[in-house]
C-alpha positions as CSV (number, residue, x, y, z in Angstrom):
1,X,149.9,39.8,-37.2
2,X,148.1,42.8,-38.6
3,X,148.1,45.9,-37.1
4,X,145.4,45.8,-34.2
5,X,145.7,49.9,-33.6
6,X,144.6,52.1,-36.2
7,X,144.5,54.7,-34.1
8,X,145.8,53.5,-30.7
9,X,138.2,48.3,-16.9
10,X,137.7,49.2,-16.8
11,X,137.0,48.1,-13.9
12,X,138.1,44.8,-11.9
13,X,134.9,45.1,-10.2
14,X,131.1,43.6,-9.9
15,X,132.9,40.5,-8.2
16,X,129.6,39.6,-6.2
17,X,127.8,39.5,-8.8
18,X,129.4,36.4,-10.8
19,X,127.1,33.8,-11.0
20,X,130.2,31.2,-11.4
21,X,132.8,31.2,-8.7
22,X,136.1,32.1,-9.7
23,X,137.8,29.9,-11.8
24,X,141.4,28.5,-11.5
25,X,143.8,29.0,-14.5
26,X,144.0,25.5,-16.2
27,X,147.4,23.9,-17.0
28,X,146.8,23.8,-20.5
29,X,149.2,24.4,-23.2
30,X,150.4,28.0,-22.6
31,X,149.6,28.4,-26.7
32,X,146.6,27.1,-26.9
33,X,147.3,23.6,-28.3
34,X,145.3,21.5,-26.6
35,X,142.6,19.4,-29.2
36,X,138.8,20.7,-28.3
37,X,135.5,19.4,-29.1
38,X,135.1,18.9,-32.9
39,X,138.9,18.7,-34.0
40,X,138.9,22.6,-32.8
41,X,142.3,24.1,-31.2
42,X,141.4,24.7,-27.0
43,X,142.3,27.9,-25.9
44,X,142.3,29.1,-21.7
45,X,140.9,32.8,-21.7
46,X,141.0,34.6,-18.1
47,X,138.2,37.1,-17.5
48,X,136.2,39.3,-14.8
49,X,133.0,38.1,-14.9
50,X,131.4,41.5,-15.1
51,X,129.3,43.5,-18.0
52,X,132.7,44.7,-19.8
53,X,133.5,41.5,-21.0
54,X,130.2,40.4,-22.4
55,X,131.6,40.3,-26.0
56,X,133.7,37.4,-25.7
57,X,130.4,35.3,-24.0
58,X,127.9,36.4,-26.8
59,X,131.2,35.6,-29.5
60,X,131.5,32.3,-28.1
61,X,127.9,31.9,-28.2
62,X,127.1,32.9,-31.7
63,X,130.1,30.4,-33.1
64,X,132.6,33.3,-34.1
65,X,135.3,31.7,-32.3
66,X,134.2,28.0,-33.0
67,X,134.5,29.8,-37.0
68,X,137.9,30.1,-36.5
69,X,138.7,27.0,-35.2
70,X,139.1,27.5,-31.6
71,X,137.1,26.3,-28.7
72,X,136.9,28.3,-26.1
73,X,137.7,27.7,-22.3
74,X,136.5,30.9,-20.6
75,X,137.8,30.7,-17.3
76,X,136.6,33.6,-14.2
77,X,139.1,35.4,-11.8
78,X,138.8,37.9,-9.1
79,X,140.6,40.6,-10.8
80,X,143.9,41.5,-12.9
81,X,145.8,40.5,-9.5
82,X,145.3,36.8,-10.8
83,X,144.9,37.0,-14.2
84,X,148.2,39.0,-15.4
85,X,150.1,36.3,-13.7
86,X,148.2,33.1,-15.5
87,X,148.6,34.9,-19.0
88,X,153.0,35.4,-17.8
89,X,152.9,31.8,-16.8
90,X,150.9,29.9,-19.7
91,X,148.1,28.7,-17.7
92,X,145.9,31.4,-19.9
93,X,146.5,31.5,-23.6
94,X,144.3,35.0,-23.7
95,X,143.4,36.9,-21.2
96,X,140.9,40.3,-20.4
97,X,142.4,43.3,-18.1
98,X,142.3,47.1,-18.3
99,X,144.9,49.2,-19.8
100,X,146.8,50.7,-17.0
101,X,147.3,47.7,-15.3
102,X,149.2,46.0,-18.7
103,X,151.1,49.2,-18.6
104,X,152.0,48.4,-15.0
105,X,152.7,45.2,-16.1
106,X,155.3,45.8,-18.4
107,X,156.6,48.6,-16.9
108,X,157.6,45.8,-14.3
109,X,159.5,44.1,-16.7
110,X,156.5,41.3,-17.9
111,X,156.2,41.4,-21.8
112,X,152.3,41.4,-22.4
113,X,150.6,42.4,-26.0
114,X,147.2,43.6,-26.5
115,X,145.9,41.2,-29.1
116,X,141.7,42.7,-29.7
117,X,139.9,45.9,-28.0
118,X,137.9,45.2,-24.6
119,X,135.7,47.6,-23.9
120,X,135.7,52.0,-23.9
121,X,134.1,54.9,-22.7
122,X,130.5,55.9,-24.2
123,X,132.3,59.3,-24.9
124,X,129.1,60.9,-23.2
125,X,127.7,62.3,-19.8
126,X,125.4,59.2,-20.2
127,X,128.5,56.3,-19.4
128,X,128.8,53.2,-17.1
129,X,131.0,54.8,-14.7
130,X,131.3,57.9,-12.7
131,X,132.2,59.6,-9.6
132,X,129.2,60.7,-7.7
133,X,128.7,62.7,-4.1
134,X,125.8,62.9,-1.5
135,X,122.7,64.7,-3.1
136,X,123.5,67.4,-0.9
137,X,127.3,67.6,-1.0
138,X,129.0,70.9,-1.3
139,X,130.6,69.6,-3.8
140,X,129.5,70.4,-7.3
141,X,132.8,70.6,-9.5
142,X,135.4,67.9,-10.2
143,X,138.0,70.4,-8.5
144,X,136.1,70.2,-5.1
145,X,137.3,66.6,-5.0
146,X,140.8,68.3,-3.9
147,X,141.4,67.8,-0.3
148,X,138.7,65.4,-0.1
149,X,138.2,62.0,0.3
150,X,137.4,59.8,-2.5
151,X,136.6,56.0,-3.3
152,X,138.0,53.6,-5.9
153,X,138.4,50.0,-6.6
154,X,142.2,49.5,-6.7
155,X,144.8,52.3,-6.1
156,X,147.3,53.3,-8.4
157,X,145.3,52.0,-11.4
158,X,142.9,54.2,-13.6
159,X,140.2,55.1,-11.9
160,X,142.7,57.4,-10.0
161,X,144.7,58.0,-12.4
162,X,141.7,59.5,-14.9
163,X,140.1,61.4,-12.1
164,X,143.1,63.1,-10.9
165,X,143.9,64.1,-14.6
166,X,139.9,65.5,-14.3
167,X,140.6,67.5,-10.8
168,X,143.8,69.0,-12.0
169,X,141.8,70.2,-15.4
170,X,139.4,71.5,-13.7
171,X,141.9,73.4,-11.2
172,X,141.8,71.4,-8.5
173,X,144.8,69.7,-6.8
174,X,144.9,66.1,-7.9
175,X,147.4,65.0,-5.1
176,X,145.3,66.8,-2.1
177,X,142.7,63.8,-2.8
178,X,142.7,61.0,-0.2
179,X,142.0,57.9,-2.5
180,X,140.4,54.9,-0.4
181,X,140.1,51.4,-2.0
182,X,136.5,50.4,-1.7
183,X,135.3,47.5,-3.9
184,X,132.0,48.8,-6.3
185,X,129.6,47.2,-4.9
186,X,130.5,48.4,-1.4
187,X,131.1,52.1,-2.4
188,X,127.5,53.7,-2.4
189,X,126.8,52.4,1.2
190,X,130.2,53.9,2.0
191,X,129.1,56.8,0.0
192,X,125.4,57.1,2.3
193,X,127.7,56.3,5.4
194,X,129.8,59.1,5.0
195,X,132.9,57.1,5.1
196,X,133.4,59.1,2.2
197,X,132.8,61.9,0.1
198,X,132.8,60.5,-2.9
199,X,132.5,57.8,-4.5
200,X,133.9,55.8,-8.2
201,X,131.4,53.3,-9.2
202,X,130.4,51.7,-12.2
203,X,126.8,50.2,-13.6
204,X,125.4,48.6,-12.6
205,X,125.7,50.1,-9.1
206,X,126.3,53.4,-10.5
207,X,122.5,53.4,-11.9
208,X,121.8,52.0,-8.6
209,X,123.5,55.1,-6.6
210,X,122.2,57.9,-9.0
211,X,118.3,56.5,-8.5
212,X,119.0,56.8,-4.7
213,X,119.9,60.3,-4.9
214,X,123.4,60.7,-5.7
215,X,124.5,63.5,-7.9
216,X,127.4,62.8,-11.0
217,X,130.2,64.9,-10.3
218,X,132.6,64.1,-13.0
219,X,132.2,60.7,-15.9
220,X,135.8,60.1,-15.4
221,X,136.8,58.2,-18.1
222,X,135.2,60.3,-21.0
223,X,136.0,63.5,-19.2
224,X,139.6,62.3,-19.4
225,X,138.9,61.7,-23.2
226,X,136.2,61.3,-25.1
227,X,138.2,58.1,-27.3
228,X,139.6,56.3,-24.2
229,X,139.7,52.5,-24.4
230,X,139.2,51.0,-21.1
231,X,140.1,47.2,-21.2
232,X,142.0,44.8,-23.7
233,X,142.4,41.3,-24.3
234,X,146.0,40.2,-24.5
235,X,148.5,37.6,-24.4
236,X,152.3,37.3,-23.9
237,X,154.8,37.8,-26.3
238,X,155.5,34.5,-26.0
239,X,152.5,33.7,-27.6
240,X,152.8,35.4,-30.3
241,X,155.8,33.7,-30.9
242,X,155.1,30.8,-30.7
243,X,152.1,30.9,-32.6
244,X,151.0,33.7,-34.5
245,X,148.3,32.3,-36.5
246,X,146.4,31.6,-33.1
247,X,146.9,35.7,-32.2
248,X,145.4,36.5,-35.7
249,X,142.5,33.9,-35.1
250,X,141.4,35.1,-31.9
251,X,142.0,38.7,-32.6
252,X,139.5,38.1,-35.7
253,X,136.8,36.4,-33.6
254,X,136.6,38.9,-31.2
255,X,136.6,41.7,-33.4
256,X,133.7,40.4,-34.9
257,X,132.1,39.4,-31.4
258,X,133.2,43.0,-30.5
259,X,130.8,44.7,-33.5
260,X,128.2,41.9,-32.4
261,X,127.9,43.4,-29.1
262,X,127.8,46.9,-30.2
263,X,125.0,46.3,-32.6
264,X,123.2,44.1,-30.2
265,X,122.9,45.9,-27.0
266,X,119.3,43.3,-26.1
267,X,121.5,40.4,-26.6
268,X,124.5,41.7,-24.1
269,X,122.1,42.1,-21.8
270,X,120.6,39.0,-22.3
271,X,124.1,36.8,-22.0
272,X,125.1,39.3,-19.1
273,X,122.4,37.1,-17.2
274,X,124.3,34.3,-17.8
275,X,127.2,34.4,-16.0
276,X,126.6,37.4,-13.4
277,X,123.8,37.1,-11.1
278,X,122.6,40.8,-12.5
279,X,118.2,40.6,-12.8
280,X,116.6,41.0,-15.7
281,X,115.3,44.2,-14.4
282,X,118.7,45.5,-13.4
283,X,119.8,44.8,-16.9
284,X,117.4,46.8,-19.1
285,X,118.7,49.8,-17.5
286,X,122.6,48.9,-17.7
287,X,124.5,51.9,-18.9
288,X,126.8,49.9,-21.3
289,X,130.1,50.7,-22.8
290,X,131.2,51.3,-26.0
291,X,132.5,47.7,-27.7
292,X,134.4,48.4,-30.8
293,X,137.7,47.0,-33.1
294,X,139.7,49.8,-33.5
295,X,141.6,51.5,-30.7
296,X,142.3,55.0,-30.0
297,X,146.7,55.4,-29.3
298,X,146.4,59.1,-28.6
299,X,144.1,58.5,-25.7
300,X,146.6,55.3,-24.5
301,X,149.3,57.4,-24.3
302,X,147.5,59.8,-22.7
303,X,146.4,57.6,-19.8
304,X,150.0,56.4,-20.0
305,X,151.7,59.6,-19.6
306,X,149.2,60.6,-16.6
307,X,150.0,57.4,-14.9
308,X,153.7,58.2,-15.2
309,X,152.4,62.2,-13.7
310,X,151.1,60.3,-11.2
311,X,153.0,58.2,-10.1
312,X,151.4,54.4,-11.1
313,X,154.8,54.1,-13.4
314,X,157.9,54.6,-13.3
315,X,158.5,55.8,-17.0
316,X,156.6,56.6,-20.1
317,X,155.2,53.0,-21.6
318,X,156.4,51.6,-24.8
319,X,153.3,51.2,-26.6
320,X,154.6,50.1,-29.6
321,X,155.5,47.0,-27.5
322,X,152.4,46.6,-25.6
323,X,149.8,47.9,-29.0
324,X,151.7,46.5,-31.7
């Protein structure tokens, strides 16, 4: 297989918004060769049903999967909780999650390889996730976030991991913060309720939060680094194995569905609406992220070796294993 890195989430998050319920990993074969529609190879893919992962809808869509000969079961889960596991097991041949928790992953001994890019940071003050305060907070800095108390989706994953990288820059004290696990679409009433005092959120609720007053504090994940890829679609190394022509032929559908998206911002918004229950208003002002091919390894191992700073892993992660 080709090397996917020339170079080197986000989020498990708008749950409440999928339109479909949450699928159950199918007992398929674990390398995807099951006979679909047409004489086409079936392939399982696990994935949030959230704005991140609107490439591989509008790919699937526009035939560029179908092009390569595979039809495409596209199946939704909660979270990475659910979908790591199908991908280790074979009931996914593909699967969507972000980066820290594959480095978790195999830092726990599974064997999972980043096959195509997911999704990354805008790279700008103007991306789909930030951590915001009151209107009228005291705080006004990433460094007042030390000592304070502070909302993300999952613990020990990277929303905390890139904002205690942006505290600590800034001169705060990254372990002083008392990270709370709120789920995104919870976290601005927590934020207007005080429960906190700050809050992680990404769009849409993040557009949502900012229109009702709340102030960006810190755009976490291109304040950590301006190239950081979020999320990845991978499989097992069992896959690969087993079948390395299907790895190539999915990794070259969704890089084109990939450069799709990113020319066609309309149409993600459009197919967003398909499988989320965002409005069409909502959607016209989604901050989306960046959806390109190539992937930045400088900023991976930067996100690996703050996880290890952190604590999220136990030792630095091998990413010529995990991004070969």
């Amino acid at each position: 297989m080709k090397n996917i890195l020339k170079g080197a989430g986000a989020a498990t998050a708008v749950l409440l918004l999928a339109a479909c319920g949450s699928g159950s990993p199918s007992s398929g074969d674990a390398a995807g060769g099951a006979s679909g529609s047409a004489g086409l190879t079936q392939v399982t893919v696990g994935v949030i049903p959230i704005v991140d992962t609107a490439p591989i809808w509008l790919g699937d869509e526009e035939g560029f999967f179908a092009d390569e000969g595979l039809d495409l079961d596209i199946q939704t889960a909660s979270g990475g909780a659910a979908i790591i596991p199908g991908v280790q097991s074979g009931s996914y041949d593909f699967a969507f999650s972000n980066l820290v928790s594959l480095m978790v992953a195999n830092d726990k001994g599974l064997d999972m390889k980043v096959v195509a890019n997911g999704n990354s940071t805008t790279g700008t003050d103007h991306d789909f996730g930030a951590v915001v305060v009151p209107g009228d907070s005291g705080i006004k800095t990433p460094k007042d976030l030390a000592g304070k108390k502070v909302s993300v989706n999952n613990l020990s994953n990277i929303g905390d991991t890139t904002i205690k990288t942006v505290v600590e820059e800034d001169g705060g004290d990254p372990d002083s913060i008392n990270f709370v696990e709120v789920g995104f679409p919870d976290a601005p009433a927590a934020l207007d309720n005080g429960v906190v005092d700050a809050a992680w959120i990404l769009d849409p609720f993040l557009t949502q939060s900012v229109e009702g007053g709340a102030r960006v504090i810190s755009n976490n994940f291109s304040d950590f680094d301006p190239e950081l890829d979020i999320s990845a679609y991978f499989t097992s190394q069992a896959v690969v194995d087993k079948n390395p022509d299907l790895a190539q032929k999915f990794q070259r559908a969704m890089d084109k569905s990939l450069e799709y998206a990113e020319e066609n911002p309309d149409k993600v918004r459009d197919i967003v609406g398909t499988y989320t229950k965002i409005d069409a208003e909502t959607r016209k002002g989604l901050i989306l992220p960046a959806f390109r091919v190539d992937m930045n390894r400088e900023a991976a191992q930067k996100l690996g070796d703050a996880a290890v700073k952190y604590g999220t892993l136990s030792k630095a992660p091998d990413l010529d294993a995990l991004l070969p």
